[in-house]
Structure formats: structure tokens, C-alpha cells
GUBA-351797 format. One record per residue (C-alpha): residue in three letters; x, y, z. Coordinates in steps of 0.05 Angstrom, whole numbers, plus 32768, in hexadecimal, padded with zeros to 4 digits. Layout:
% residues N
ALAXYZ
...
***
This chain:
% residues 313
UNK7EA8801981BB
UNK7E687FF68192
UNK7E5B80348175
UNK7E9F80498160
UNK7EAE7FFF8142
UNK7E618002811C
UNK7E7F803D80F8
UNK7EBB802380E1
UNK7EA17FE180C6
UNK7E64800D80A2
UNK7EA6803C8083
UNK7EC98001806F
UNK7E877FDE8050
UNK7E84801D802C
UNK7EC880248016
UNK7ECA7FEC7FFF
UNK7E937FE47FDB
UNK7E9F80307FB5
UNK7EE880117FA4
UNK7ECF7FD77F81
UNK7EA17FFD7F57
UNK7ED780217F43
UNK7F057FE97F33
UNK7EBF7FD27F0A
UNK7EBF80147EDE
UNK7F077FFE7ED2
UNK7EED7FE57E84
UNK7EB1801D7E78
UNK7EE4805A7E80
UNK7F23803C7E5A
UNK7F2C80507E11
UNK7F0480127DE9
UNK7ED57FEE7DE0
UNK7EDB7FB37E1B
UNK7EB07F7B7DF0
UNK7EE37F8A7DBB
UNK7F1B7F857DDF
UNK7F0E7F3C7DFB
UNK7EFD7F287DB6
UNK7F497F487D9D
UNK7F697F217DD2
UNK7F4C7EE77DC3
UNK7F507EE87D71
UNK7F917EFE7D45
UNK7F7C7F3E7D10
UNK7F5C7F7A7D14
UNK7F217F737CFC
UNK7EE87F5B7D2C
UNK7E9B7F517D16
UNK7E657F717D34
UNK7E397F357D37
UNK7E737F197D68
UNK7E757F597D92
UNK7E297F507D9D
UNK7E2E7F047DA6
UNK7E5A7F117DE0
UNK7E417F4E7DFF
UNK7E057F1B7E09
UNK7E2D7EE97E21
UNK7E507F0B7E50
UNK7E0E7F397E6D
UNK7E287F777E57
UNK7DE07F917E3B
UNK7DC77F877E86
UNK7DC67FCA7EA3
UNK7E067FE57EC3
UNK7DF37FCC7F15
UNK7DDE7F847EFC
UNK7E257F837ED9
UNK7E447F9A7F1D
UNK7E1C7F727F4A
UNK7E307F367F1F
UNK7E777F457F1F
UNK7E797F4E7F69
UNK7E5E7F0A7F71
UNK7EA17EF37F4D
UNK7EC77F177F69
UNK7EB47F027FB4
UNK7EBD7EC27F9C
UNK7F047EC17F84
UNK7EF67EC57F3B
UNK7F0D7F037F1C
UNK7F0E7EEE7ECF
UNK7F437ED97E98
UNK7F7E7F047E82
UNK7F7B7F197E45
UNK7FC87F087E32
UNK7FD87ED07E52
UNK7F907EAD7E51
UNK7F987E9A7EA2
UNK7F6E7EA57ED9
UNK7F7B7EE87EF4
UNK7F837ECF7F3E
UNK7FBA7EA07F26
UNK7FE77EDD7F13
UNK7FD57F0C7F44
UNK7FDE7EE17F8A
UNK80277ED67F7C
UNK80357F1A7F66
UNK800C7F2A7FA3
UNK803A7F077FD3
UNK807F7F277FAE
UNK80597F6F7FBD
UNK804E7F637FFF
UNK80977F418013
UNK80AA7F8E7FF5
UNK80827FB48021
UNK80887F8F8062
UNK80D67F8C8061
UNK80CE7FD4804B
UNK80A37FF28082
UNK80BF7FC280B4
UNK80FF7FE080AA
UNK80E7802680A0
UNK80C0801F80EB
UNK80F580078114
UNK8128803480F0
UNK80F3806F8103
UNK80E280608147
UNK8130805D8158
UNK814080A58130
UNK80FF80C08145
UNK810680B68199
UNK814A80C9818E
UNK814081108170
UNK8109811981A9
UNK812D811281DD
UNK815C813281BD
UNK8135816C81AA
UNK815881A98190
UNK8198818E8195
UNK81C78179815F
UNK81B481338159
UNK816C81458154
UNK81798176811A
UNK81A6814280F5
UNK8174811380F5
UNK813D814A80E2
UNK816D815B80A8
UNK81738115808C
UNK813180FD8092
UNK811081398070
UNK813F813B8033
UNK812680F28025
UNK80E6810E8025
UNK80F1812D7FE1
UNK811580F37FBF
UNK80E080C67F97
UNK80E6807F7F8A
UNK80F080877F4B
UNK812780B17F50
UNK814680847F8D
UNK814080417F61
UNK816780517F24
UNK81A180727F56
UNK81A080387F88
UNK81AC80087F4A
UNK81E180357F2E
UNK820D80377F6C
UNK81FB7FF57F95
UNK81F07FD17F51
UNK82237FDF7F16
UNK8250800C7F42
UNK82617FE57F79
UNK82447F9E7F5E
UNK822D7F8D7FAA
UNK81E07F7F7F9F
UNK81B87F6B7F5A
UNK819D7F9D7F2D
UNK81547F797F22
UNK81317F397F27
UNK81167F0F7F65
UNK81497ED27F6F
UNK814E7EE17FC2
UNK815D7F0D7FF9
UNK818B7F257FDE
UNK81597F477FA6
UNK812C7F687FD8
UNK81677F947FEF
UNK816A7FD67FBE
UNK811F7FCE7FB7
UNK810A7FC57FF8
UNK813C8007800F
UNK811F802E7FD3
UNK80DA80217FED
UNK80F4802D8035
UNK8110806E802D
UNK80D680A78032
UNK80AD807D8060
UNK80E380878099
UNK80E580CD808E
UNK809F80D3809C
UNK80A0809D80D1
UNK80D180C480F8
UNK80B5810C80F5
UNK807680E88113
UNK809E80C28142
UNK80BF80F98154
UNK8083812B815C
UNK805E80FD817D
UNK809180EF81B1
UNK809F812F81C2
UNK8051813581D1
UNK805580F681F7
UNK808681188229
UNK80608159822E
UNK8028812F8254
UNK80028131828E
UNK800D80F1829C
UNK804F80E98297
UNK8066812182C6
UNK803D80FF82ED
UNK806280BC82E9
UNK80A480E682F7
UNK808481018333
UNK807880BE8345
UNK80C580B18342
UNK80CF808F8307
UNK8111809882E7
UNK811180C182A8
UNK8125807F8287
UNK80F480578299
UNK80C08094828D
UNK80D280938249
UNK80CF804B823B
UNK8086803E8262
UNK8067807D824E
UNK807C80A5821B
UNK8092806D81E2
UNK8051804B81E4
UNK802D808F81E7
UNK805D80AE81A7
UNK805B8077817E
UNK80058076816F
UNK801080A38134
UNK8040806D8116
UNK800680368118
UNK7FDD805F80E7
UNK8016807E80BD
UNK8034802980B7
UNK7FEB80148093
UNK7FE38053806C
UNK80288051804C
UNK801B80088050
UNK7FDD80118025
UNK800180477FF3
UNK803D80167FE8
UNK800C7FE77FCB
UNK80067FFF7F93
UNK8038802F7F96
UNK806880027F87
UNK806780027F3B
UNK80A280287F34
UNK80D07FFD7F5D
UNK80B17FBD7F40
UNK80B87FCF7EFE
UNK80FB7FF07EFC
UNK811C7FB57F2D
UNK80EF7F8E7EFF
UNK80CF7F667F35
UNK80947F377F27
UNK80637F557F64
UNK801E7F7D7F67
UNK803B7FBF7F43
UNK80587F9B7F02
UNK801E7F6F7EFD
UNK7FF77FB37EFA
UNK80267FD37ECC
UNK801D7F9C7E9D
UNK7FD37FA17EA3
UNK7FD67FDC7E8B
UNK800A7FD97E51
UNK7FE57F9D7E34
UNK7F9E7FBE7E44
UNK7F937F7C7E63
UNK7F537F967E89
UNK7F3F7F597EBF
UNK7F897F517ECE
UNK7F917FA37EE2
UNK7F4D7F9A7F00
UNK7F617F5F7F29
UNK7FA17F847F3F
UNK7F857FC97F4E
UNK7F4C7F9F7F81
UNK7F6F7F7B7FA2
UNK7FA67FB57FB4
UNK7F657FE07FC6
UNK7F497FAF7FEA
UNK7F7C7FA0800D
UNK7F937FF6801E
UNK7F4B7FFA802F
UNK7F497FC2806A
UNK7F967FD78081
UNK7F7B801D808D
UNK7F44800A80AF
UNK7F627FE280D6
UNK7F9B800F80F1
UNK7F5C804080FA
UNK7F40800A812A
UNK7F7C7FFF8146
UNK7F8D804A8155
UNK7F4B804F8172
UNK7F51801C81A8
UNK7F93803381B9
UNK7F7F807D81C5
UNK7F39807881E9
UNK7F3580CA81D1
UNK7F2D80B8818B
UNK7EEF808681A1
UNK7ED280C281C8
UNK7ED880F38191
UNK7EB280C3816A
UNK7E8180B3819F
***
């Protein structure tokens, strides 16, 4: 068990560590000249003097060599501070805990729904295997598979929207906003949640161990419900963070087209405005946080299936 758990905390050091030197490079492999940019966003006109570039490329220790400069930044970073927009002139952190907390309201509602819709589809069409139940759900499932969000979005705003007039087109005013975007988001996760449900149910009651419980005289009822579900339903733990993880930042459709203040619009502005601390303040924190949620479900998936901590051994 030490062993296995030593690895995982030396991956995620890693990880982590190669991910923020990434987000770091953010400003050195953008079109521009960083020093000038700051000084644009901070004076009106085009023209900017070179004795001014220079006076704050000392300033800010951007003549150290490129580790200091990362090193330093780091040190910030850990500490909460990850700079000053360059639009609006506020701390970074400011703007990107709130839209932090609109992201993740998104995903949870998303892949909470998308889990408990899976595991119910998913045990069905295994134990219905073959049958016509099983290949209806098969059949929906997998043509969601193909439909991208941002194909979904503009459609579910179309019908449920300015069709029908049942739910709001954008904005985040209540519940009542989350719905379109949250089923959007929900959509292609299921699929995959219940072809992994489903798979790994049907594995589940090819066991040893549950003929063995049968033989025991267990009802096929209560087979299913003590051995197989718990058994079936490992793959979802790690498929939940990855998507999880991916829905992060993949997001930025749905947030900007149901124009919803969270984690992916505060990104796409970022970008627009070539606001460079506020797109690196977004893009680390929704790596940071993909990086611990895999590693966690990896942890987790490990001490539920003792094989995985002996394949690692």
C-alpha cells in the first residue's frame, strides 16, 4: 500500500509542478512583447518608450534568468497572489473564485445527474443484455456520443428557450438557469457513463465470486445488489473525475453561449482581451484542480480494487 500511495503523491508532485510551468510560459509563447503589454494596459496610446519597457522589465525581474522568474512566481502563486488584470485593474483571485464557484455548481449538477442517470440505464441494459431494452438504450446513448456541446446549446435554447418559452435563454438569476446548461453539459457524459456501467456490470456477473455467492443461495436479486453493482460501478469512479476534470475547462462553450459568468467565460475573456495573469490565473487553477481530481479517483480506484495496488507493487 506505502509503495503504491509514494507513487502517486511523487506523480502528482510532478504533475503538478510540469502544469504550472506551463501555465508560466503562458506570456513567453503568446504573440507580444509581455513588458509591453502591461505598460498598454496601464497607459492610453500606442506609442510606448523603450526607457519604460526597460524600467519595468527591472522592476518586475524579468532580466533574471527564466527559473528565478518561475521560482518567484510560484512563491505567489502558493500564496494566493496571482497578479492584477490587466482590464479591470483587480486582483486576479477576486474574479476568478466566484467564477470558480458558478463552474463548479455546472459540473456537479451535471455529472451528478449524468451518474445516477448512468448507473440506472447501464444495470438495466446488463441485465438485460441482448434484449431489446438493452439495444434501445445502446442506441440512444451512443448517438449522444456524436452530438457536441456546441451543437446541443444553440438547439436546447432554440426549442426549450424561444420555442416553447419554458426555461431562460442565458444568464445566472437561479435554478432555474442551470437547467439547459447543466443538460447540455450532461448529455455525452451519460453516454459514456453507461457503456462503462454497462460493460463493467456485465463483467461483474461473469465472476468467480459471484457464482459463488449464488451457490451459496443467494437470490439473484440480492446477488446483484451485494456483488455485482459495487463490483460494475469501479470504472464510473475514474470516468466521474476525468470527465470531471475535462468539464473544467471544457466548459467555455456552454458558458459563453448561455453567457454564464463561471471558469470558461472568465477564460474566454482572458483571452479576447489578451489579459495574460487573468487567463493564467484561470487556466491554474482548472489544472490544478483536473490534476488533484484525477489523482484522486486514481487513489480511490486503487484501494477499491486491491489488483490495481498489486500491479503496481
Amino acid at each position: 500500500m506505502m509503495p503504491f500511495l509514494a507513487r502517486r503523491a511523487a506523480a502528482l508532485v510532478a504533475a503538478v509542478l510540469l502544469a504550472s510551468f506551463t501555465v508560466f510560459l503562458i506570456p513567453y509563447v503568446t504573440p507580444g512583447d509581455p513588458v509591453r503589454k502591461i505598460i498598454r494596459s496601464r497607459v492610453a496610446g500606442d506609442v510606448i518608450d523603450d526607457s519604460a519597457v526597460d524600467a519595468l522589465s527591472l522592476q518586475l525581474g524579468l532580466n533574471d534568468p527564466l527559473w528565478t522568474q518561475y521560482l518567484r512566481w510560484l512563491g505567489r502563486l502558493s500564496s494566493g497572489d496571482m497578479g492584477l488584470s490587466y482590464t479591470s485593474r483587480t486582483p486576479v483571485a477576486e474574479q476568478v473564485l466566484p467564477a470558480l464557484w458558478i463552474t463548479l455548481s455546472l459540473v456537479v449538477l451535471a455529472l451528478g445527474a449524468a451518474a445516477a442517470i448512468s448507473v440506472i440505464l447501464g444495470v438495466t441494459a446488463a441485465l438485460q443484455e441482448g434484449r431489446p431494452a438493452d439495444k434501445a438504450i445502446t442506441a440512444v446513448t451512443q448517438a449522444f456520443i456524436a452530438l457536441p456541446e456546441y451543437w446541443l446549446a444553440p438547439l436546447f435554447v432554440l426549442v426549450f428557450a424561444l420555442q416553447l418559452s419554458l426555461l431562460p435563454s442565458a444568464g445566472w438569476e437561479g435554478p432555474h438557469s442551470a437547467v439547459l446548461p447543466v443538460a447540455v453539459l450532461a448529455l455525452r457524459p451519460t453516454s459514456y457513463f453507461t457503456s462503462a456501467v454497462r460493460e463493467g456490470v456485465l463483467e461483474a456477473l461473469s465472476a468467480e465470486h459471484v457464482a459463488a455467492a449464488r451457490s451459496r443461495g443467494l437470490s439473484h436479486l440480492q446477488t446483484v445488489w451485494k456483488h455485482v453493482i459495487p463490483n460494475g460501478l469501479l470504472p464510473l469512479t475514474t470516468l466521474v473525475a476525468v470527465w470531471f476534470a475535462g468539464l473544467l475547462g471544457g466548459s467555455v462553450i456552454v458558458e459563453v453561449i448561455f453567457a454564464i459568468p463561471g471558469m470558461g467565460r472568465l477564460l474566454f475573456d482572458g483571452v479576447l482581451n489578451s489579459d495574460i495573469p487573468l487567463a493564467q490565473g484561470a487556466v491554474v487553477v482548472v489544472v490544478g484542480l483536473a490534476v488533484l481530481l484525477t489523482t484522486a479517483a486514481d487513489l480511490v480506484h486503487g484501494l477499491l480494487n486491491p489488483q490495481i495496488r498489486m500491479s503496481h507493487a
